[in-house]
N, C-alpha and C positions, 0 to 999 in steps of 0.2 A: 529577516529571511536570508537564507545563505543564496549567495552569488552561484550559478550554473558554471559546474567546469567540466566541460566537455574531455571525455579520453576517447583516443582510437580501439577501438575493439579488436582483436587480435583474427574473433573467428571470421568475420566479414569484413573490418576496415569501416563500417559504419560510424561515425558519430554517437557516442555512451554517455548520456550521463553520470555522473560521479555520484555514491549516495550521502548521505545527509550524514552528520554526524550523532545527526540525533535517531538514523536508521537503530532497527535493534542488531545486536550485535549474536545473536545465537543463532544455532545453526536451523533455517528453515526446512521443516520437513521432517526432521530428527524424531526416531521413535522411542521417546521420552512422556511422562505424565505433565512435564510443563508443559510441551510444544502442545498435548492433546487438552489441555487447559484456558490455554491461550486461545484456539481453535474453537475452545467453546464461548470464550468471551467473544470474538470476533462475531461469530454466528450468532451471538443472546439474542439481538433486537430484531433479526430477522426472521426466528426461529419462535417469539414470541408476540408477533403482532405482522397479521397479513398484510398488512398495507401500512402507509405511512400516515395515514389519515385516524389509522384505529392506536398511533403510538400518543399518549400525553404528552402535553408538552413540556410538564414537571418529567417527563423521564427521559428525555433528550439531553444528553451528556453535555457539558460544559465545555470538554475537548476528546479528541476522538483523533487519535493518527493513526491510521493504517502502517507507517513505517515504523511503528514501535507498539506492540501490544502484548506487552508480560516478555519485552525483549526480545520479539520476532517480528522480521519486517514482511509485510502480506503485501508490499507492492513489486513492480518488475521494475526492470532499466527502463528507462527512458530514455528512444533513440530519435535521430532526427529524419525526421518524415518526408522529406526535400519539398517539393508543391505540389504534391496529391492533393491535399488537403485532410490527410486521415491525421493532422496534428490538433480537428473541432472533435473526434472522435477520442481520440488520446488523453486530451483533456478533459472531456466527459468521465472517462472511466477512471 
């Protein structure tokens, strides 16, 4: 697993995390038929079984990274939360 390397964020001064190398590297957002591709893989398992109860467990993917799916990364920065505590909520999501 890669070591966390904090950067300063220019727009606030907050604490950034750095992304992954294995993030995808295209542009998020981009109004292209991969990005709306990708979009669609991302959505399949949600979009085809209400609940996680009604998904097989023969269709539960092997690996699954939201920071890379058809080379677009679907997650945010990750910044440091000081002791609120919203760092149990962050890591949920």
């Amino acid at each position: 697993m890669d070591k966390i390397k904090w950067k300063e964020s220019e727009k606030d001064k907050k604490k950034v995390y750095a992304k992954s190398k294995l993030s995808g590297q295209k542009k998020f957002g981009e109004d292209t038929k991969e990005f709306k591709d990708s979009v669609l893989l991302a959505q399949s398992f949600g979009k085809k079984y209400n609940s996680i109860d009604d998904m097989p467990d023969t269709m539960v993917p092997e690996k699954w990274d939201f920071r890379n799916i058809k080379g677009y990364d679907y997650t945010g920065e990750l910044r440091d939360q000081g002791a609120c505590g919203s760092c149990f909520t962050m890591g949920f999501v």
